[in-house]
Structures are given as C-alpha cells and as structure tokens.
N, C-alpha and C positions, 0 to 999 in steps of 0.2 A: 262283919269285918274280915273274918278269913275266908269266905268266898271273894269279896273284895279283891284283897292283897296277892290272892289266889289267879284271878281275871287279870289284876296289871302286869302280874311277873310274866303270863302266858303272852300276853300283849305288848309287851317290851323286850322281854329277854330278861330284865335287871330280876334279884331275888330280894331287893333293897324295895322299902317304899318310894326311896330318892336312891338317884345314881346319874354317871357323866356315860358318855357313850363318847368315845375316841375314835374316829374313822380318820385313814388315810390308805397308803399305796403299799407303805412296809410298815412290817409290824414293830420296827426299833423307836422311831420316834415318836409310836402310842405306848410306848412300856415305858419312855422316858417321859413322857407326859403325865403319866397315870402316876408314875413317881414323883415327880413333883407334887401335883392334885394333891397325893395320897399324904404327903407333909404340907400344906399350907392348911385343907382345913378345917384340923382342931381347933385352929385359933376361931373359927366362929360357934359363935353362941349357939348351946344347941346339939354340937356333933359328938353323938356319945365312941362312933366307931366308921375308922376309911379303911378299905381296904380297894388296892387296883392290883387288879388280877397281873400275875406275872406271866407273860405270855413266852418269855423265852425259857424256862427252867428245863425245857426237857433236853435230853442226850440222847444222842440216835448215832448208831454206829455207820462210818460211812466206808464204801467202796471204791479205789479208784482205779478202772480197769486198764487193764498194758491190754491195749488192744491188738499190737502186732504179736503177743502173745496167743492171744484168742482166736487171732487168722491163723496162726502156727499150728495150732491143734485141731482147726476146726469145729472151734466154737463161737457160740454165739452169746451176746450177753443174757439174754433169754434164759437160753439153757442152766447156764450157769446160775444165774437169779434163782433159779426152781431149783438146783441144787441148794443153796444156800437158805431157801424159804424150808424145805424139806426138812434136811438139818439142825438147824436152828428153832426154829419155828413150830418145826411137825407136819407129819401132814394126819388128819383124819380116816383107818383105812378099814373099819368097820365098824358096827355096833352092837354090844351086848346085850341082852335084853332079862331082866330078872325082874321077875314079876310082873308090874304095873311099871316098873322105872328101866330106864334105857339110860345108857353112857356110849359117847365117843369111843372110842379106841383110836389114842394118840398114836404115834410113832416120831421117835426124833433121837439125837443124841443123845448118849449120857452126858448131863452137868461136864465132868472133869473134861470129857471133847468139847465144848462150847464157851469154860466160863471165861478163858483170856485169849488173848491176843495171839499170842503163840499157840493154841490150840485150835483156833478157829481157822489159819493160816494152815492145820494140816487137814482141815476137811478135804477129802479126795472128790474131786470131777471125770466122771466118765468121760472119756473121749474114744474118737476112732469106735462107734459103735460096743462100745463098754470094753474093749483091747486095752486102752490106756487106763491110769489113773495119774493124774494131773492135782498136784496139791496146789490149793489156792491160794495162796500164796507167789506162786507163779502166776499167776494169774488179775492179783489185784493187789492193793497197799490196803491195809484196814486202816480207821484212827476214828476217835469218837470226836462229833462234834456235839455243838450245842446250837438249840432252833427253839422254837415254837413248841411248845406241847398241845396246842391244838392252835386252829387258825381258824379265827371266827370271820364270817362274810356278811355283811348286810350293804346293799347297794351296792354289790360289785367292787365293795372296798372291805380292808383287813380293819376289824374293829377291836379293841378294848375296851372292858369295863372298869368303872369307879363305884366299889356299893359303899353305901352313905345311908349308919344308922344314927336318927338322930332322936333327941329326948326332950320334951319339958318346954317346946313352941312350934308352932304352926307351922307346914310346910311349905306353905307359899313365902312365908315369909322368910324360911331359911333359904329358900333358892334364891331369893330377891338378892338378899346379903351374899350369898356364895357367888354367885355371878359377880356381881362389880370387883368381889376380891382376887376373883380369879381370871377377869379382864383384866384388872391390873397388874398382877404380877405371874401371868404366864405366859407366853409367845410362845406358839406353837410352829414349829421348826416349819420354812415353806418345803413344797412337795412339787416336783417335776413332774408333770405328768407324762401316761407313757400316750405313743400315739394313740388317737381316738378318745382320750380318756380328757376330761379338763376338770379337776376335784383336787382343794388343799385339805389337811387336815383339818378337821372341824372339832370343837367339843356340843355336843348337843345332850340336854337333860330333861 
C-alpha cells in the first residue's frame, strides 16, 4: 500500500489518494474554484478532509521604475536589479572550509538597511562608473503586492490542486457521487483564450 500511494502521488502530482486538478489560463479563477470545491464537499459521504491549495497567499515586493530617471544617470534596469538582488538577497563571495564541512560566505545588508520601506529606498546605486551614489528611491516606487506563491504548469496551463481525504467507503464510488455534486453546483468561470491557445477551465480527477 505505500509503495502504491507512493507510484500515484509521483504520477499525478496529488499527495491525496483522490484530488481535483483545476487547469486554466489564470490562476484567480482556479483559487476561486478550489474554494468553492473545497466547501461543498463535506457534505458527501465519506469526506473525512478538503483542502485547495491557496495559490495566491504569497507577497512579493514590487518595483516600478522612473525610467527617465534611469536614462538620467545612466542606468539601466539590469544594473540596478543586481544592485538590489546583491543588497537584499546577498550575494555568495567565498567558501570556508572546516574540516569535512564547507559554508557559503553570504554578503548583503544589515536587517535594519533592508527590513522597511523606507530603508530599502536608501540603498545606494553606483552610477557614472561608481562617481555617483544614486538612492533608490529616485530611482523606482517600492510597494508590496500579492500573487501566486508558486505557479504550477501541466499542459501549458496554470493548474490548482484539491486534496481529498476520505474514510469508511470505496473510492470509486465517492468520485461517482462527488462528480454529479459538483456538476451541479459549480460553473466554472469561462476563459478567453490567448491567441494560439483554445482551453476553458477544466476540473479533471
């Protein structure tokens, strides 16, 4: 049995014995989907546990650059990106080696440069061949948004999961019943395709 269950998750993606698989073009009206799914169904016999993956929870800080800034000093977004990956991020600039075990040697900010908004705005960009220092602020607007914390692809489409633990009957027969219930009461939002493409959301399990 858990070599079994082992072979399907590899084979599917799902870590569920039963799960919905949500494909379309954007990831909002699979997260809206999976939400619904994920409240209708308890009500069938059988469903000890739903869960649909939240696909939008993550926050990601965004950048929006004043370009005629960036022609002003003589930069390019590039540049500056590698400042701010450097910075923030770190970069890698040797390795120590003790013993048997090796470490990175990080390099980046201190915390108190990085952890707000207004500190992040005084990270300095080299410009004019390292002559200038340019805070970034002049440079770009920061503000956080929110997206996807990962974005899954199968078939050239953005997909969500539905895992579906169930108890105390057969699982053909609980797909049988989950399906007509969720024919009936879910319409899945239609999907424009972009050119080349011709795919509406689908739920497949």
């Amino acid at each position: 049995m858990p070599i079994k269950g082992r072979i399907e998750m590899l084979s599917t993606g799902l870590r569920t014995a039963i799960g919905i698989k949500i494909s379309g073009l954007m990831s909002r009206p699979s997260k809206q989907s999976g939400s619904r799914i994920e409240s209708i169904l308890p009500a069938v016999n059988g469903t000890r546990n739903v869960f649909a993956e939240r696909t939008g929870s993550g926050y990601f800080l965004d950048f929006d650059w004043r370009r005629e800034e960036l022609a002003r000093y003589g930069l390019s977004i590039a540049e500056v990106q590698e400042v701010i990956s450097s910075a923030i991020g770190g970069e890698n600039v040797t390795t120590t080696v003790e013993g048997r075990e090796r470490y990175g040697v990080n390099v980046r900010y201190l915390r108190d440069f990085r952890s707000d908004f207004s500190a992040l705005e005084r990270i300095l960009v080299p410009a004019d061949g390292g002559k200038r220092q340019i805070p970034l602020k002049q440079l770009a607007s920061i503000k956080t948004v929110s997206g996807p914390a990962m974005i899954r692809d199968e078939d050239g489409l953005q997909t969500g999961y539905v895992y579906i633990d169930i108890a105390g009957r057969d699982p053909n027969g609980y797909v049988e019943e989950a399906a007509r219930l969720l024919t009936d009461k879910v319409k899945l939002p239609p999907v424009t395709p972009s050119p080349g493409a011709a795919s509406t959301n689908r739920p497949s399990g």
